[in-house]
N, C-alpha and C positions, 0 to 999 in steps of 0.2 A: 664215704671217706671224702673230707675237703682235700682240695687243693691248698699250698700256702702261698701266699698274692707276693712276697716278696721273692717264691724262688726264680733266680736264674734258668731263662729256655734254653735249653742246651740246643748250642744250632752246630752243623758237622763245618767242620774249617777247612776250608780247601788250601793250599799249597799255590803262589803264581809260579807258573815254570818258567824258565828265562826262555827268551827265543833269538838271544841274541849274541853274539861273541865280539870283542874289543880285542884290537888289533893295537898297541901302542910303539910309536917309532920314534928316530929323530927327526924325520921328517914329517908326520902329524902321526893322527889317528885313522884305523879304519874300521867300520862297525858293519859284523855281519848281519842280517836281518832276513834268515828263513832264502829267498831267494837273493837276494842283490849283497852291493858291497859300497858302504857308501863309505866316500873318502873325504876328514874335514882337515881344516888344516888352522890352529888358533881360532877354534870356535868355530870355523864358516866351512859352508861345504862346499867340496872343490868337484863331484860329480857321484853319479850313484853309477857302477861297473854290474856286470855280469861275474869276473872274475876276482880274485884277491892281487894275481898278479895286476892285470889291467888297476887296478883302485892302486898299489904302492906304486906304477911306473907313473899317474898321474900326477902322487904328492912328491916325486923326483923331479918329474918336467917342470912343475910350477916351482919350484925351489931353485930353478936355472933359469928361469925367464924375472924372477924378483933383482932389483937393481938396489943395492945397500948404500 
């Protein structure tokens, strides 16, 4: 028995699993990632925490030290 040269190899699909959670605030964002908590604030990152609380009282203080 041939083979047919046009048929499609069926390859198995794997799934990406997320490994990460978004934290979204008024005063930024914070993205979980497996161990850390990194906190950005308009695009830029204001520091990478151990904790969630430590990452949201970061994006507080720098929203008090900003001069409008």
């Amino acid at each position: 028995m041939r083979k047919s040269k046009g048929a499609p190899i069926a390859s198995p699909t794997s799934h990406e699993t997320r490994t990460w959670y978004a934290f979204e605030g008024p005063l930024g964002d914070v993205i979980h990632n497996r161990r850390f908590f990194f906190a950005w604030k308009q695009g830029c990152l204001i520091g990478t925490y151990n904790t969630l609380e430590e990452a949201t009282a970061s994006l507080a203080s720098s929203e008090a030290g900003e001069t409008h």
